[in-house]
N, C-alpha and C positions, 0 to 999 in steps of 0.2 A: 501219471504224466500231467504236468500244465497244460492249460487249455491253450488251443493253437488258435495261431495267427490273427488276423483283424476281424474279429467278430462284429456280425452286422444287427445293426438294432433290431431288437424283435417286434417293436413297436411300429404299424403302418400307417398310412396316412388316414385311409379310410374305415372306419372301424366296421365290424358286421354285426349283426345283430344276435351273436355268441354272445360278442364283450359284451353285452347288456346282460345276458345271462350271471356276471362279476356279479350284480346288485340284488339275486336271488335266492343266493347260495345261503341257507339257512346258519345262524352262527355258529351253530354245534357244530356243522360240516366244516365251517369254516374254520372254527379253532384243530379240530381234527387233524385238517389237512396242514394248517400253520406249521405245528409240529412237526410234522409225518417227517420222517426217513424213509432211505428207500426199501426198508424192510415191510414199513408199514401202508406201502402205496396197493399191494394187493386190498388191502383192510378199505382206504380211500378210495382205491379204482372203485368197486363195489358199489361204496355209499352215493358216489355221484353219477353212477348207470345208475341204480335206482330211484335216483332226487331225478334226474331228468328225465327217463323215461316217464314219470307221469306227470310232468313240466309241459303243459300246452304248448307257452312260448317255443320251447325248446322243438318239439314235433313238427312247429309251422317252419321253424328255420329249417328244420331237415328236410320238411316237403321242399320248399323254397330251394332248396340248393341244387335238388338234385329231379326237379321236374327240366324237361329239357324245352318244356312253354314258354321258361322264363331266362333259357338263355340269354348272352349276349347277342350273340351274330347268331341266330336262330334262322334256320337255312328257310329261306322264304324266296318261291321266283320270282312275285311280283313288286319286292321289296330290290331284289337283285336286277331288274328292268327297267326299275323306277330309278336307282343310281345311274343303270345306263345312261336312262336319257338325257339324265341332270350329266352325264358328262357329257356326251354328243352336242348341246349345247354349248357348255363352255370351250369345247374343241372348236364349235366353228365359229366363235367370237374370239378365238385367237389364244383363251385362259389355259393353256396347256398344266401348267401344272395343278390345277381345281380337277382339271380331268383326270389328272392320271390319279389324283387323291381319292376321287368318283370312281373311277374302274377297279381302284384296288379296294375302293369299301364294299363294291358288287362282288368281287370274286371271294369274297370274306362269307355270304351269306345265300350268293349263291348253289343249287342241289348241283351235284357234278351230274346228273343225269338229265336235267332239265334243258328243253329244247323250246324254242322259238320260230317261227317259220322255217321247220326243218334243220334248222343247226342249233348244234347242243351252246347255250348259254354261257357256261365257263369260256368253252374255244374262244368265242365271239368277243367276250374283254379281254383276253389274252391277245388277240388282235386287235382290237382299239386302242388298248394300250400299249402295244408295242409299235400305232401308229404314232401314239402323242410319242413315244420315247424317240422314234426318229424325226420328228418334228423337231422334240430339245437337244437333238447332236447325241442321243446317248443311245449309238447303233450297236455295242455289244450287248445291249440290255434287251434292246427290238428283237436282235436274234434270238437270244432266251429267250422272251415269253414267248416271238413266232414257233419256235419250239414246242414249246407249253401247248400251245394250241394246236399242231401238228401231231402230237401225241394221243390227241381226244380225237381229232377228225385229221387221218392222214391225210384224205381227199382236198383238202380246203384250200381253194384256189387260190385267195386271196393272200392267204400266211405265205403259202409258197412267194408268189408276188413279192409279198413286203420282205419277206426274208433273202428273198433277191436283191431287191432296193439298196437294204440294207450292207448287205454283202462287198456291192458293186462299190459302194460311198468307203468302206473300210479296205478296197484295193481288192480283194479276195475272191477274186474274179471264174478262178473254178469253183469254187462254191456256188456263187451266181449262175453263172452259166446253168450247172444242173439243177439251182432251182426253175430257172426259168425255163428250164428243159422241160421238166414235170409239169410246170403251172400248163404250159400249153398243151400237154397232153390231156389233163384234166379240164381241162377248160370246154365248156358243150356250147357256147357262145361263138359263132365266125369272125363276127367284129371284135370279141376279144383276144381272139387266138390270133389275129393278123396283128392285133397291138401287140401281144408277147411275143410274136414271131420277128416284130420290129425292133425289139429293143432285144432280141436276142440278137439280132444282126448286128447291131448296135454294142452290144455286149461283146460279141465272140472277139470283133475287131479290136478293143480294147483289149480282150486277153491276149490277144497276138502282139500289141504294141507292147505288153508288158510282161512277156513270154517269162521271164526271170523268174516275178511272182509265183509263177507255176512252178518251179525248179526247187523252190525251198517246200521241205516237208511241212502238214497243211499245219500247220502251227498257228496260225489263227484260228481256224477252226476247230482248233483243242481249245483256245482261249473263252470262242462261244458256248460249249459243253456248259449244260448245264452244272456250274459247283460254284463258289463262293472262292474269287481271288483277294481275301483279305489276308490277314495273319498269317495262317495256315491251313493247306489242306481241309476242310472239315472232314470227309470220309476217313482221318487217320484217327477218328473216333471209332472205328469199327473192331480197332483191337482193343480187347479188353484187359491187358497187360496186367500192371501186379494187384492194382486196387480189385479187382475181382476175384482176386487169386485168395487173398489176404486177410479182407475185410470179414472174413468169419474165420475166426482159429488165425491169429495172424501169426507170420511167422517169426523165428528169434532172429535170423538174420537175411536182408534182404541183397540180392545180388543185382545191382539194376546196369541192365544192358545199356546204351545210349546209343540213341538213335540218332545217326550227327550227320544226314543228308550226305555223306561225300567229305565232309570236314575233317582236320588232323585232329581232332577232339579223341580223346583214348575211348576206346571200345569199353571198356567196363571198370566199373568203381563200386567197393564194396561199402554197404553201410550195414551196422547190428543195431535191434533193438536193444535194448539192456534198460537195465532198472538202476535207480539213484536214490540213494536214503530222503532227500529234498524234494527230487522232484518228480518221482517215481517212474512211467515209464517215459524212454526218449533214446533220442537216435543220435549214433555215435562212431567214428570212423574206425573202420578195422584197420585201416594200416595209414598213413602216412600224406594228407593228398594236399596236393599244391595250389595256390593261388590261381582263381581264374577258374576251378574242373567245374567242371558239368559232373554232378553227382547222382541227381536223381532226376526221373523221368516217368510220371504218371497222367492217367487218365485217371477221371473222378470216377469213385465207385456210383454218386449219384450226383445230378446237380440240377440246380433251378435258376431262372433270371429273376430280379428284384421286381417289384412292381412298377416305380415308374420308368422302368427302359422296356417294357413287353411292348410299346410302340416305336420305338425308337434302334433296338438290338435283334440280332438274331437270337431264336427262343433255344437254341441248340450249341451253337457253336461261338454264340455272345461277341461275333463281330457287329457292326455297325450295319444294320439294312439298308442294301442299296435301294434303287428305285425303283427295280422289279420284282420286290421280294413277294415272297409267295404265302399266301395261307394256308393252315391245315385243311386239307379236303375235306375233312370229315365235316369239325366242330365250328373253323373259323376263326377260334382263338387266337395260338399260337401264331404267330410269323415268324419268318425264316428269311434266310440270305439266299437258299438255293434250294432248289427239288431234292436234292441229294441230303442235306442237311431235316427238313422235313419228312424223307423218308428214313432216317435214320432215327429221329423222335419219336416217331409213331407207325414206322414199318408199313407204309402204304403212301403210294404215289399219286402223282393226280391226274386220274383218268390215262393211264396206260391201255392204250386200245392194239390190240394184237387183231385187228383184221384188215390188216392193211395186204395183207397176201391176196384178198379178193380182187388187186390191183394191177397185183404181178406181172397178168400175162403180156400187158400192153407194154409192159416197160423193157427197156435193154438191160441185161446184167448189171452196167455199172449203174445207171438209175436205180433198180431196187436195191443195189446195198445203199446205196447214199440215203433214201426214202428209208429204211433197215437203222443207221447209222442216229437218224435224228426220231426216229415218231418213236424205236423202240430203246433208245440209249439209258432206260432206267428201268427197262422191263423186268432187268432182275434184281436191282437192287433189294426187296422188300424179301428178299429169299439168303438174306448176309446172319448167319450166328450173331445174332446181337438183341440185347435187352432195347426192345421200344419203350422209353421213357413215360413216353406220352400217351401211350394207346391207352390203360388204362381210366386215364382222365377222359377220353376221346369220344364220349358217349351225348354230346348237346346238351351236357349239363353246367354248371359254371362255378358249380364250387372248388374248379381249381385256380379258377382268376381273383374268386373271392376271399379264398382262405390264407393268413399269412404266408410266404414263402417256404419257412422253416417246418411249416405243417404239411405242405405237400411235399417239401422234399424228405420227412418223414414216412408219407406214404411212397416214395419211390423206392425207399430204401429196403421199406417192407415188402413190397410186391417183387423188388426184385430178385430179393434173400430166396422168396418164395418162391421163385418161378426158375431160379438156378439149380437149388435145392429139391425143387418137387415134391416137398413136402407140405402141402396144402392144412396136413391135418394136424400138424403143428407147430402152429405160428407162433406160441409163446417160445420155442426152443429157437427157433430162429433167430429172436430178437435179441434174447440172452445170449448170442454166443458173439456178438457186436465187436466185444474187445475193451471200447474205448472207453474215457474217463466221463465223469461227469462231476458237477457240481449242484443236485438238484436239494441237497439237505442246505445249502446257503442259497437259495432265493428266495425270496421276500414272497409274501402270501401273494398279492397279486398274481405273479407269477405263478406260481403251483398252483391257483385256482385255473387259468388259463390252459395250462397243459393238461389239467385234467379235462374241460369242457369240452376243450378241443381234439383230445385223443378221443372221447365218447364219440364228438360229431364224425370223425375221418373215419371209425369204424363204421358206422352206419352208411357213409358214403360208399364206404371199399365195399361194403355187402351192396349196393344197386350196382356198383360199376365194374366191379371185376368179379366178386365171388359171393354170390347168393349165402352159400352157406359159410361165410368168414365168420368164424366167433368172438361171441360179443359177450365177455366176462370180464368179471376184474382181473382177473390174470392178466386181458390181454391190454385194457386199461392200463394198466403197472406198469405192462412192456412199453406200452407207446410214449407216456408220460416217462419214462427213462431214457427211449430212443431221443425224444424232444430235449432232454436235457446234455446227453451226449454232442446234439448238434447242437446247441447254444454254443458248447464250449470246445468242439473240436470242426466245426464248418470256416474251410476258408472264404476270401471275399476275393470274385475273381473279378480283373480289375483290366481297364481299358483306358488309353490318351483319348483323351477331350477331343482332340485330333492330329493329324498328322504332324503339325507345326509345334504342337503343345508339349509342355513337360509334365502336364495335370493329370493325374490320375482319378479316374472315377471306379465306385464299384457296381459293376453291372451284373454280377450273379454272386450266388452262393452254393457251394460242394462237400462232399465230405470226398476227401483220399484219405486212403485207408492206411498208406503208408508215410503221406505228406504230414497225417494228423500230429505222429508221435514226434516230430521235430517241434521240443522245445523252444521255451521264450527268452530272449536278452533284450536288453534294452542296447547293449553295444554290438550283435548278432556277427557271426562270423560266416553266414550263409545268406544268399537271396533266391528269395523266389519272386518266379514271374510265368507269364502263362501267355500261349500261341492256342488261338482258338480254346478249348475247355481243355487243354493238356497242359500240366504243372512242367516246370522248371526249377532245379536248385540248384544252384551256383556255390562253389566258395567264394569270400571275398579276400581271405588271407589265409596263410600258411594254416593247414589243420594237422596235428601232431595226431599220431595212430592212439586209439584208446578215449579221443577229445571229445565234449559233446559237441554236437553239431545242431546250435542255436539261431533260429530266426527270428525276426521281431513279429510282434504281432500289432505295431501300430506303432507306440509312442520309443523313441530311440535317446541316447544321451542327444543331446545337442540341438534336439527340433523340441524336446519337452523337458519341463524343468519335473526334478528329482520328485518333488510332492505330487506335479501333476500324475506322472508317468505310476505311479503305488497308486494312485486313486483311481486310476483309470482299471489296472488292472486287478486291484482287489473289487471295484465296483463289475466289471464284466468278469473276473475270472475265477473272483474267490482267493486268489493268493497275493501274499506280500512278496512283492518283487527284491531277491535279494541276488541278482546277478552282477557279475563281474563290474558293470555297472551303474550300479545302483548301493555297493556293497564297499565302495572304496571312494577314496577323494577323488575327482576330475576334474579340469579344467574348467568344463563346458556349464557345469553344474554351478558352480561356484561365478561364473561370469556371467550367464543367460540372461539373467533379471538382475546383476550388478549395478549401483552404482561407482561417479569418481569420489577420489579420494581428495580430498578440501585440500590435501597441500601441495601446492603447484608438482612439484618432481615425485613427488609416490605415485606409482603405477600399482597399488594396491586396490582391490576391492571392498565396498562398502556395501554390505551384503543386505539386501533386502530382509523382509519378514522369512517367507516361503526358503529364503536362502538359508539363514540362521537357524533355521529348526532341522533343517537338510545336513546343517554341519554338525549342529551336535547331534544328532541323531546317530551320523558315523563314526563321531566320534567315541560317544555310548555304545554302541553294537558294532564294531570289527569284526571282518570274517576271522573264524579261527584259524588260519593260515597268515595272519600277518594283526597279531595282538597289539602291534605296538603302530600304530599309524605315519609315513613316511613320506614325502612329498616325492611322486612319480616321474615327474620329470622339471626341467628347468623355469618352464613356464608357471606351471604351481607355486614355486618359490618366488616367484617375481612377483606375482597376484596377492599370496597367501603366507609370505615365509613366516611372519608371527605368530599364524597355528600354531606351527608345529614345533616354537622354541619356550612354549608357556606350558609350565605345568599345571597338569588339571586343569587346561583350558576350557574345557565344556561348558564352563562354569559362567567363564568368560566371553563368550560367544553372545553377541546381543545384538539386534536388528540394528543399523547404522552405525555398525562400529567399522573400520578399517583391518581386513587382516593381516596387512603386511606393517603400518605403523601405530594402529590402534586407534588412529583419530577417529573424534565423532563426527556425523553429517543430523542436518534436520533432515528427517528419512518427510515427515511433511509435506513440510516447504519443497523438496523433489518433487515428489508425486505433485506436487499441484501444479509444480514448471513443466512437466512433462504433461500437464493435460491439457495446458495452454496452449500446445503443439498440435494438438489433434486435430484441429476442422483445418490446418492449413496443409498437412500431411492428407489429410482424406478429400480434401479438394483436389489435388493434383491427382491422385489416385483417377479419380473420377473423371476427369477434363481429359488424362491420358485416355483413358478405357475408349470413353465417347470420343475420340481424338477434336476435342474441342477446346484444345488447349491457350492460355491466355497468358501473356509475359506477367503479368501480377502476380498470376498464381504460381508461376514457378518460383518467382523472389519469394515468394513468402514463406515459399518450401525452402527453401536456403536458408534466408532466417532463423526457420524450423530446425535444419539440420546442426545450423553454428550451436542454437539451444540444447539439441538433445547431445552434441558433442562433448559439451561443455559442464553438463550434467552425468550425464551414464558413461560407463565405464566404456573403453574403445573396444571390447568386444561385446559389448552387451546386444543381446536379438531380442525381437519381442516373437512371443509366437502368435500372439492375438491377433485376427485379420485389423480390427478397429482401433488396435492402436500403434501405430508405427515409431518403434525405435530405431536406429541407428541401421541396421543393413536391411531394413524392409525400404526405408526409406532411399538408400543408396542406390536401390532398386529403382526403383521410382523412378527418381530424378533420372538417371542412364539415360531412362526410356524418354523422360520429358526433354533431356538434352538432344537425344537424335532424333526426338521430330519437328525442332528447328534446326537441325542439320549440326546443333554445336558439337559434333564428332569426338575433338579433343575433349572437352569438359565432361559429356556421355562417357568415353573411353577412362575417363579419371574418376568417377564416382562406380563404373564396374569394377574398377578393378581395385579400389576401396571396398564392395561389397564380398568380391573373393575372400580378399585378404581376413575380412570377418569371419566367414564359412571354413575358412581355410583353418583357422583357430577351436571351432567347435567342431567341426568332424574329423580334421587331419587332410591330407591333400588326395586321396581316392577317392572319396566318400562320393554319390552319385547327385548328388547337390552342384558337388563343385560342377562338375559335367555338365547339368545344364548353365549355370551360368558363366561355364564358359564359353558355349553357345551363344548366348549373348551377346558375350565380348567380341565372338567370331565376325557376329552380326555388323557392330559398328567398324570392326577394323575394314571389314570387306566394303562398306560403304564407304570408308575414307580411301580406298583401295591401295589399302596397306597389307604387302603381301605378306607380314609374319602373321596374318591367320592362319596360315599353312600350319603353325606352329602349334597354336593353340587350337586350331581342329584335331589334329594329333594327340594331345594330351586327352582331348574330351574326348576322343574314338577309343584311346586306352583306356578311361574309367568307362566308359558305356562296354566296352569288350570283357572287362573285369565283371560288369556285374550280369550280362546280357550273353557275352561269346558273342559265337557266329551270326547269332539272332539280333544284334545291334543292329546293321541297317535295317532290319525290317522292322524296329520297331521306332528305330529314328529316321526315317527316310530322309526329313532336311537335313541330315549331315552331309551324306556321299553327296546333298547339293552343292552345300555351301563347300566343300571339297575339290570340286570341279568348277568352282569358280575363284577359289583359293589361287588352284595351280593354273588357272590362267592369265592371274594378275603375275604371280613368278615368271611364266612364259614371258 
């Protein structure tokens, strides 16, 4: 099989003090290992357990990692008191959000057992901060943590209180009502019970005036449930579907159920492994399936978040942390979106207190369930068949924050083979029976030194943190430094919007699926994947004939990377020459990306750059064996390019700034240098846009820019490079500098210039065009011009083609602009 999808650097920001181990590694071990195959890694594993085990260096790093003295958040109460106060302060000078950053770095290092004049310490910032949270208007988050905190001390007066508060301000006024029912029962104070007694009167009347409220099932109150309303469900991580089925002894053919919420989406689609003389193993349609199917549907057999989003994402379910998110109970590390999602990592909740029954007797029937409903609503979660990712790592050590990503999601992969398996006492069979591809006989020494230091350290960790007696040989060296190489080249990168408004994709984790991996690479791909919380997606994007491969990109595609770039990328990450469908034949997109015009006024020929020229003869020289004689594809080709294909032995004649529809020469030079002269007034306006600090000079000058780059480059030529803007980066641009002087029409004329370019390198689905047709939606709706109607429709089609059902949820500005569309019609 080709190595799958977007592989993520393995290289991190901050290096540990392993990678200095590189500079130690004696040369004989090092020429050793240079060579080594994977035959000869049992031979390797060996020689550098033995180099390091009597390596000082090496012993202090492993004390270092795995003393839990030198954690991070090292559970400390007086460290966790000491934030308090530093928030209590900025709460009552008004700094609410310094506080809740205060309360959330005390709940990180706080002992969940740790008590303070009688109340346990966690409860207590779980209540503070769910006071600053309604302070900042954000009362479904107040109810979560008053939660949180009701769960550790049912009795706690004051949660109850605010959880009332809260309740009251978001309408949901039975809810309130019975907390402030409880608060006053609990409450041992006369002058506080008359207060709660007051604003229960207060309270009840309200419910009366808004008696309706009461009539709808408590649906807010499912809304405050502790779980994460982002993407997806996170709990629909608890089934462990095909990737655990799979991912040892995979199978030849897989049958994947679809899970389509209630959708007309078909119940099931057959995909088979199968093997390819090229491209060895990869996944390929059993029968026939249409434009638009939802094909495949998995959960990772393992995954990890990147390093710089472990502040920023959830450490499980890799949505976006809200402002209540929670830390591991245990270690601190890890953050989460929801209690749910934390107990799912690490199979332990926080601070589950089951003696709330010492309670009972005081209360009516429907008080204790309501009291039942919130302190015990996770009491069983940690009791769900499912692999705890985290528990492992979970011991106050910190070699899992420290060690590259791909290293510990190594060891998840191992502990969990093992612990599904039950075969503790032999780990080397386990990791052998993996399946997947790798590429560890083409990585550069570096690398291979890396994966062996670093399989030695992970063992030694896995023996403190999971299994005393884990073995530590070169066999099992061999295995790990092979599992490590498998994940280089079969871990996807699972990816997230910048934000809800955005079309930007970031990568916020990294997984192996087990069944996602064997889908091969195109550069023109006829499948997408995309992901709802840590569950894969794949999509067709066109007609798939029964027997087809079924190809995803793993990064660079025709039309966003030129032909040289896109071989370089993936022989440098994957070890192979890219010779798919596109890459393998003339196109369009190739041949114009980096084009210049053609010097005489009426030829609409291409003057082909350096990178371009060696791309032609290249295809020209090597033709797939199904089409020896090279033919121009479609009509656009011949318009561009028709003098290829009418010159014999052209290859010959193929040379950087020649024309190939009339032959003429260009000074390829003198281009390049008019087109650098364009850059600071192109990267000004850029700038002035972003900072909305826009200035009439700068935009002439970008016009200017644009008459230049027109007049030089070919009219579909794109640049892919952020710093240098050719023709539809810049179209871009300007749109955006036109509509915020409001010039509407001249904006509405320069996007719909940049379609018209997009439209030429991908074809008219492609999910490019999608978003900037969004764009275009943008400005017409602000001229309020009702054919946006039109054109949200087209971009709901391509988002539906590559997304389905899960389009608005993952473009939620559409169905806006939507509903603002149909009431400019109205």
């Amino acid at each position: 099989m080709e190595k799958a999808f977007d592989q993520l650097p393995y290289k991190v920001a901050h290096k540990t003090s392993l990678d200095m181990l590189l500079f130690m590694v004696p040369p004989a071990l090092q020429g050793q290992i240079k060579d080594s195959t994977e035959d000869d890694l049992v031979s390797t594993g060996s020689a550098m357990l033995a180099f390091l085990r009597r390596l000082p260096e090496f012993k202090h790093s492993i004390k270092n990692f795995i003393d839990p003295e030198r954690a991070f958040y090292k559970k400390n109460k007086k460290s966790a008191l000491d934030l308090k106060k530093s928030g209590n302060d900025c709460f009552s000078r008004g700094a609410y959000p310094k506080a809740l950053s205060l309360y959330s770095q005390a709940l990180r290092v706080a002992p969940s057992s740790a008590e303070d004049g009688g109340k346990n310490v966690v409860a207590m910032l779980y209540l503070n901060r769910a006071v600053v949270l309604y302070n900042m208007g954000l009362l479904v988050e107040c109810v979560r943590d008053c939660n949180r905190a009701l769960a550790i001390s049912p009795t706690y007066v004051k949660a109850w209180y605010r959880r009332a508060k809260a309740n009251a301000s978001l309408e949901n006024y039975g809810d309130a009502v019975r907390d402030l029912q409880v608060a006053m029962i609990m409450e041992q104070s006369l002058d506080e019970k008359r207060k709660i007694e007051n604003e229960l009167k207060s309270l009840s009347q309200q419910q009366k005036d808004t008696r309706s409220s009461l009539d709808r099932p408590d649906e807010n109150n499912m809304a405050m449930q502790d779980h994460s309303s982002h993407e997806a469900e996170p709990m629909s991580c608890q089934t462990d579907s095909l990737s655990a089925k799979t991912i040892f002894g995979i199978d030849q053919q897989f049958e994947t159920w679809i899970r389509s919420s209630g959708t007309d989406e078909p119940h099931q689609i057959k995909i088979e492994c199968v093997s390819t003389p090229n491209k060895g193993k990869g996944m390929a349609a059993v029968s026939e399936i249409p434009k638009a199917s939802l094909i495949h549907t998995e959960e990772p057999y393992a995954a990890i978040i990147l390093k710089e989003y472990r502040e920023t994402h959830c450490h499980f379910c890799f949505n976006e942390l809200p402002a209540d998110m929670v830390p591991c109970s245990c270690c601190g590390g890890p953050l989460y979106c929801s209690q749910q999602c934390q107990i799912q990592a690490g199979g332990q909740a926080t601070g589950i207190n089951s003696n709330s029954c010492a309670i009972d007797e005081t209360l009516s029937d429907e008080l204790k369930k309501h009291i039942a409903d919130i302190t015990l609503a996770n009491a069983s979660a940690s009791d769900i068949h499912h692999f705890f990712e985290h528990r492992h790592e979970c011991h106050g050590v910190h070699w899992p924050a420290v060690f590259p990503p791909d290293v510990v999601l190594a060891g998840r992969i191992l502990v969990k083979s093992t612990e599904k398996k039950g075969h503790h006492s032999n780990v080397s069979k386990l990791i052998g029976t993996v399946g997947l591809s790798h590429n560890y006989e083409e990585l550069p020494l570096e690398r291979k030194l890396e994966f062996h230091i670093y399989s030695v350290a992970m063992i030694y960790c896995l023996q403190n943190s999971y299994w005393s007696e884990f073995p530590n040989n070169g066999e099992i060296v061999a295995k790990f430094v092979t599992l490590l190489s498998m994940i280089s080249t079969n871990s996807m990168a699972i990816v997230r919007m910048t934000s809800p408004e955005s079309v930007e994709q970031v990568k916020v984790g990294q997984a192996i699926y087990s069944a996602g991996s064997l889908f091969n690479h195109s550069c023109q791909p006829n499948i997408h994947a995309y992901f709802l919380s840590r569950t894969l997606y794949v999509r067709s994007t066109e007609y798939v004939a029964a027997g087809c491969p079924l190809e995803m990109s793993y990064g660079p595609q025709v039309g966003e990377w030129l032909w040289v770039s896109r071989i370089e990328f993936l022989k440098d990450k994957y070890a192979f020459v890219c010779r798919c469908r596109g890459c393998a034949e003339i196109n369009l997109p190739d041949l114009v990306l980096s084009a210049f015009r053609c010097v005489k006024p009426n030829c609409f020929g291409v003057v082909l750059a350096k990178g371009t020229a060696f791309y032609t003869k290249f295809i020209i020289d090597h033709p797939p064996s199904s089409e020896p004689h090279m033919q121009p594809k479609d009509e656009e080709i011949h318009k561009v390019a028709g003098h290829l294909f009418e010159l014999t032995g052209c290859s010959d004649q193929i040379k950087p700034g020649s024309c190939l529809r009339c032959g003429s020469g260009l000074d390829l030079d003198t281009s390049y240098a008019t087109i650098e002269e364009t850059g600071p007034w192109s990267k000004r306006l850029e700038y002035e846009v972003f900072h909305k600090e826009l200035e009439t000079d700068t935009l002439s000058d970008a016009l200017r820019a644009l008459d230049v780059l027109r007049s030089t480059l070919h009219p579909y030529n794109k640049a892919i490079a952020q710093v240098r803007f050719r023709l539809q980066g810049l179209e871009d641009t300007i749109a955006h500098a036109f509509s915020m002087f409001g010039e509407f029409e001249l904006a509405l004329e320069h996007c719909k210039a940049s379609i018209e370019i997009l439209e030429k390198l991908y074809g008219p689905d492609h999910i490019a065009i999608g978003h900037e047709l969004l764009k275009l939606a943008s400005i017409q709706l602000a001229m309020g011009d009702p054919s946006a109607v039109e054109i949200l429709d087209r971009a709901e089609a391509i988002f539906s083609l590559y997304y389905g059902c899960h389009a608005n949820t993952i473009f939620p500005h559409l169905q806006c602009h939507k509903i603002q569309a149909r009431e400019l019609v109205q």
